[in-house]
C-alpha positions as CSV (number, residue, x, y, z in Angstrom):
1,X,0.0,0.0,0.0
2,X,1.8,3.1,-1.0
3,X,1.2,6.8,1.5
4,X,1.1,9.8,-0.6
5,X,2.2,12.6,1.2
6,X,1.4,16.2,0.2
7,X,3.9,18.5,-0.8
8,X,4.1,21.9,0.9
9,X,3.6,24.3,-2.1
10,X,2.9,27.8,-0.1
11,X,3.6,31.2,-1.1
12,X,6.5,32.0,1.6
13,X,8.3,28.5,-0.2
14,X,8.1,29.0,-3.2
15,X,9.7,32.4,-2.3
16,X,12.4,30.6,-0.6
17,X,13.0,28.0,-3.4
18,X,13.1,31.5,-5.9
19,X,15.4,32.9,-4.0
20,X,18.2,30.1,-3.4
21,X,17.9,29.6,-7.5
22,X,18.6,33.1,-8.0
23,X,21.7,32.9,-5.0
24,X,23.1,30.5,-7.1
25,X,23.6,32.7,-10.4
26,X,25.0,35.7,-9.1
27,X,28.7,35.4,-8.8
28,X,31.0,35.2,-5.9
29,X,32.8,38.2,-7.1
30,X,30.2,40.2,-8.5
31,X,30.9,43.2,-6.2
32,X,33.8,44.2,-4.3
33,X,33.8,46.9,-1.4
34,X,36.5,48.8,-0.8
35,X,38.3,48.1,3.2
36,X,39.1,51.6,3.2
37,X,36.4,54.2,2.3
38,X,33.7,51.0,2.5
39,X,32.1,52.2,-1.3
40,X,30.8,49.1,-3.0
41,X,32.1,48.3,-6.4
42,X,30.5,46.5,-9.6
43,X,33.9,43.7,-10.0
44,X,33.5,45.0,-13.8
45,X,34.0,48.8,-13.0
46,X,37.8,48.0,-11.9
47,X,40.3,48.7,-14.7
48,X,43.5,47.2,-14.7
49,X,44.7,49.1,-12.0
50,X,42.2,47.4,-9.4
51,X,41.6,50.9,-7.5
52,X,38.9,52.1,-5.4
53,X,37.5,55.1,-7.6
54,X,37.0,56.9,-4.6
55,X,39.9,57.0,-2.3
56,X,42.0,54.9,-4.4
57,X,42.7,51.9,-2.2
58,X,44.4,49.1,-4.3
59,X,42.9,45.9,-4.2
60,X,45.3,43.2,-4.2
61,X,46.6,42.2,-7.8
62,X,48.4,39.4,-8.6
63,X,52.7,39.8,-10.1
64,X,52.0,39.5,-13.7
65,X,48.6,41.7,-13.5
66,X,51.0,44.3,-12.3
67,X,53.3,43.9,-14.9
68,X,50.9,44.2,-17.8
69,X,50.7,48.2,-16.8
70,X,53.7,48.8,-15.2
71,X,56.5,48.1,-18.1
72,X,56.4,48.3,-21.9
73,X,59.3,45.3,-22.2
74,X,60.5,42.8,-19.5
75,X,62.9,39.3,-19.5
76,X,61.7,37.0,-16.4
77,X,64.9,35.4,-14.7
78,X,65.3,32.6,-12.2
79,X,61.5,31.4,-13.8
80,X,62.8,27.1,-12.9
81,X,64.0,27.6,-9.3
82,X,61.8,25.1,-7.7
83,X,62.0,24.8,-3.4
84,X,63.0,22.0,-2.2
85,X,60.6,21.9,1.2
86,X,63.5,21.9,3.2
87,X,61.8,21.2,6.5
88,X,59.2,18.3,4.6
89,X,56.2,20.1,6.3
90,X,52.9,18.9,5.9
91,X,50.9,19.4,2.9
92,X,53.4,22.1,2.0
93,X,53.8,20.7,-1.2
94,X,50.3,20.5,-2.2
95,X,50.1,24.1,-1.1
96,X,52.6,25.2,-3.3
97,X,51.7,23.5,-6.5
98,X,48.2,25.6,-5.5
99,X,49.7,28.9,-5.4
100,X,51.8,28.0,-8.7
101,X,48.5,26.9,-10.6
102,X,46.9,30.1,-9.1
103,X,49.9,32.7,-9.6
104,X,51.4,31.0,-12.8
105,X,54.4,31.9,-10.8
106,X,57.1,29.3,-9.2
107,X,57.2,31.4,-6.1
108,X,56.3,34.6,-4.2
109,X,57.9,37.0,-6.4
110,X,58.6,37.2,-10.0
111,X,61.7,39.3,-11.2
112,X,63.4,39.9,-14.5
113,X,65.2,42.8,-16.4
114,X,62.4,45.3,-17.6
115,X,61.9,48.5,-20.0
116,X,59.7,51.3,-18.2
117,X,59.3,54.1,-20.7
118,X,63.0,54.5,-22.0
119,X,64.2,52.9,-18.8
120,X,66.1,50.0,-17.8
121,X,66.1,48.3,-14.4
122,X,66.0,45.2,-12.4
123,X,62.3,44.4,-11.3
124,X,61.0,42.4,-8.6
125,X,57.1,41.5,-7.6
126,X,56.1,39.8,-4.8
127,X,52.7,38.3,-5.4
128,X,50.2,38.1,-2.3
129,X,48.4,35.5,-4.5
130,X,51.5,32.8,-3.7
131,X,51.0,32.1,0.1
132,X,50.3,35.9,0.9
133,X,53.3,36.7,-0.9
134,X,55.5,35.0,2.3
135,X,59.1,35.2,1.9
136,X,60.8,31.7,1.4
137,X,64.1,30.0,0.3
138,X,63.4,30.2,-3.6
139,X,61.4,33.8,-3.3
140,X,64.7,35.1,-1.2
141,X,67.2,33.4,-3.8
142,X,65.5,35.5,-6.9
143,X,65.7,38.5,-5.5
144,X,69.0,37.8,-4.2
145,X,69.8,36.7,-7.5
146,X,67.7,40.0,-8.9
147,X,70.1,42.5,-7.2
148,X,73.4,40.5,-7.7
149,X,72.5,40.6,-11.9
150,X,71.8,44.2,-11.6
151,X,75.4,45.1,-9.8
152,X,77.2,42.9,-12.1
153,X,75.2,44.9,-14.9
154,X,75.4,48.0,-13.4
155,X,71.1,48.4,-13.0
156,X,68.9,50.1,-10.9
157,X,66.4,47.7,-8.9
158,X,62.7,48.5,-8.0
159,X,60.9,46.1,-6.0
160,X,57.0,46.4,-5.0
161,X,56.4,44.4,-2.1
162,X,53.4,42.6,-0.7
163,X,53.8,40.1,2.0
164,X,52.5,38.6,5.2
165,X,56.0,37.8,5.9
166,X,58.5,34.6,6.5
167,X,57.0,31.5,5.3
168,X,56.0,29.3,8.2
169,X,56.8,25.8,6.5
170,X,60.4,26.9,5.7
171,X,61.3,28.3,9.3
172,X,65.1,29.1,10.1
173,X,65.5,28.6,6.1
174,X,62.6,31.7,5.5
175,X,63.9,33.9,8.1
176,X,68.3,33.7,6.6
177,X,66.9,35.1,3.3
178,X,66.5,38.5,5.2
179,X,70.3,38.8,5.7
180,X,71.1,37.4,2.4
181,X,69.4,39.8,0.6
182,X,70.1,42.6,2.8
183,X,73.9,41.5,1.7
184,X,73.2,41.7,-1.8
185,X,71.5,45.3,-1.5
186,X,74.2,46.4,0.3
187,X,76.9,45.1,-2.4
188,X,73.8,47.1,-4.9
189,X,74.1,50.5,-2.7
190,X,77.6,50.4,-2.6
191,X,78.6,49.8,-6.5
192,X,76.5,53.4,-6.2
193,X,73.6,51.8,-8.2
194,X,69.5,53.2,-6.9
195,X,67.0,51.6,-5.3
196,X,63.5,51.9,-5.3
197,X,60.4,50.6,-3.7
198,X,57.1,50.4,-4.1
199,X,55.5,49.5,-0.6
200,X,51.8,47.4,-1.7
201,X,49.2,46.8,1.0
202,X,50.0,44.3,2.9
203,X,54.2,44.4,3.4
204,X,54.4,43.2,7.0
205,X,57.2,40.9,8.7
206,X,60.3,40.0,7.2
207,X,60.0,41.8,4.2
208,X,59.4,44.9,6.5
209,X,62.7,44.5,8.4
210,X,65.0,44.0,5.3
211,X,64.8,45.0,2.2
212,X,61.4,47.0,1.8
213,X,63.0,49.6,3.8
214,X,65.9,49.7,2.2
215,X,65.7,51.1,-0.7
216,X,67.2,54.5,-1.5
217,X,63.5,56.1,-2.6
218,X,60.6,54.6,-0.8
219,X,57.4,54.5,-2.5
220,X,53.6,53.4,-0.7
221,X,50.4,53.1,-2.4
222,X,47.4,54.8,-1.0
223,X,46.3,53.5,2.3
224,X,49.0,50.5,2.1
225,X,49.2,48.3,5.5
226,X,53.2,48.4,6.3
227,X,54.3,47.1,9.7
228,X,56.1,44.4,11.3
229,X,54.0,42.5,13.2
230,X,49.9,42.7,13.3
231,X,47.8,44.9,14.7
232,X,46.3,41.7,17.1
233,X,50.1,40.6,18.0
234,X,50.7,44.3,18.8
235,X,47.6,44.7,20.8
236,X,48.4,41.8,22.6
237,X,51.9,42.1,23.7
238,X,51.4,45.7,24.6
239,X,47.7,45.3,26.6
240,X,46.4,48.6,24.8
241,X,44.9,49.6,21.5
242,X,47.0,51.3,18.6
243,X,45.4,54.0,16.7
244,X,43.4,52.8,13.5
245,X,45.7,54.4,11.2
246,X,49.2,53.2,13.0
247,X,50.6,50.7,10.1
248,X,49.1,52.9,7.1
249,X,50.8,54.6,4.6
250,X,49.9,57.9,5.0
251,X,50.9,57.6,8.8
252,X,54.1,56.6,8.1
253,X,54.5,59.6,5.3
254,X,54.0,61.7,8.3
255,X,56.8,60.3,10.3
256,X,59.1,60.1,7.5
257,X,59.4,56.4,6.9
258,X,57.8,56.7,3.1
259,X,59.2,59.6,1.0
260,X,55.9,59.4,-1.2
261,X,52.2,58.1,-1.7
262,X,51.9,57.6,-5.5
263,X,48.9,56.5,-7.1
264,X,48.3,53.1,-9.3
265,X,47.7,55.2,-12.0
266,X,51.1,57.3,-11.3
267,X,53.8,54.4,-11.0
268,X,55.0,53.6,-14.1
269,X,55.6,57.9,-14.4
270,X,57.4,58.8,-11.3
271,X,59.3,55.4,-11.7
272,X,60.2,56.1,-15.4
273,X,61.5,59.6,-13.7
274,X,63.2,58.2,-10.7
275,X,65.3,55.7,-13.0
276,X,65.8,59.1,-15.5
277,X,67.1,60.8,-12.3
278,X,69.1,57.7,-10.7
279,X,70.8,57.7,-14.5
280,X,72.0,60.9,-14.3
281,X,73.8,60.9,-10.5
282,X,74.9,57.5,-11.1
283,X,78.6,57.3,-10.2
């Protein structure tokens, strides 16, 4: 003998049902809102540049994104340095061959010889795409690499960081890049070649206490997060609150840690006149 229950078919359900189909067809990343000013964005009203149209917060964009805008010719090197997972940490590798699927990049930072305008220099990216841009064994090596070709070569370096710091799965091996390459900027500084850099939201740990302030001209997008540790470890170890605007970029312009706040739209400009001027007192 077979029951034959009644379906529930009432006005308030078949609302329900209407709206989970509809759910389902919008996009994920139809709209973006802005962390800084809190405008809402249609995804398809961003340019290339990724900026808020309003206060002109970047949004995070990937190394080769960048790139596209940024020079008019550029030579990747270092592109088959591979790590090796020197501490065999769990699911690292899976994690990384993620992140290389996802950045088309074999690690945090992608750097090469590029053409901005009539400009030559030595480039580096970090990519926050890559493990939140975290500073390994093979991301240290490039840039290492990156400012050893451009002494030997004679080349001004830029770098644009963006990076939650030393990789955790690499430990002791993430955190003896920052002395490597704070040896090979030095060699740079002191064959009287320029430096530049291009602080991206967020440049926090490591990266922050070597060779992102290093540079010779130090460069922050608008309302970039720069600092060492987070504003949680901060308010932690200290007991107190820090000021909303502490690690932001126009906060540290007015305490002299940034010499500028240059617009998306204004980098590949002041760079192309910062390598013009770095030509011209080179010694």
């Amino acid at each position: 003998m077979k029951l034959y229950v009644q379906k529930k078919n009432t006005l308030s359900e078949r609302h329900v049902k209407a709206d989970q189909k509809a759910d389902a067809k919008v996009p994920d990343d139809l709209l973006r809102k802005c962390p800084q000013c809190g405008l809402t964005i249609m995804s398809r009203q961003l340019d290339c540049y990724a900026e808020c149209p309003q206060c002109h917060y970047g949004f995070r964009i990937g190394a080769r994104q960048r790139l596209a805008w940024l020079t008019d010719e550029f030579d990747e090197l270092d592109m088959d340095l591979q790590t090796k997972d020197p501490l065999a940490f769990p699911g690292y590798q899976d994690k990384l061959k993620n992140a290389q699927n996802k950045t088309q990049l074999n690690d945090a930072v992608l750097t090469g010889v590029a053409r901005i305008g009539d400009q030559q220099a030595a480039l580096g990216i970090m990519d926050p795409g890559f493990i939140m841009g975290s500073l390994g064994t093979v991301a240290g090596e490039k840039i290492t690499r990156l400012f050893e070709h451009a002494t030997q070569h004679r080349l001004p370096v830029i770098m644009v960081t963006a990076s939650g710091g030393a990789r955790m799965q690499e430990g002791i091996h993430s955190l003896m890049q920052m002395a490597k390459i704070s040896n090979a900027v030095a060699a740079h500084d002191q064959a009287g070649l320029l430096y530049a850099v291009v602080l991206t939201g967020p440049t926090t740990g490591g990266v922050t206490a070597s060779f992102a302030m290093q540079g010779d001209i130090t460069l922050a997008e608008p309302h970039a997060l720069v600092g060492f540790a987070g504003r949680r470890v901060i308010e932690q170890t200290m007991h107190q609150k820090i000021p909303n605007d502490l690690q932001a970029a126009e906060n540290l312009l007015r305490h002299g840690f940034i010499d500028a706040i240059v617009k998306r739209t204004d980098e590949k400009a002041m760079l192309e006149r910062l390598l013009k001027l770095g030509g011209a007192m080179r010694v």
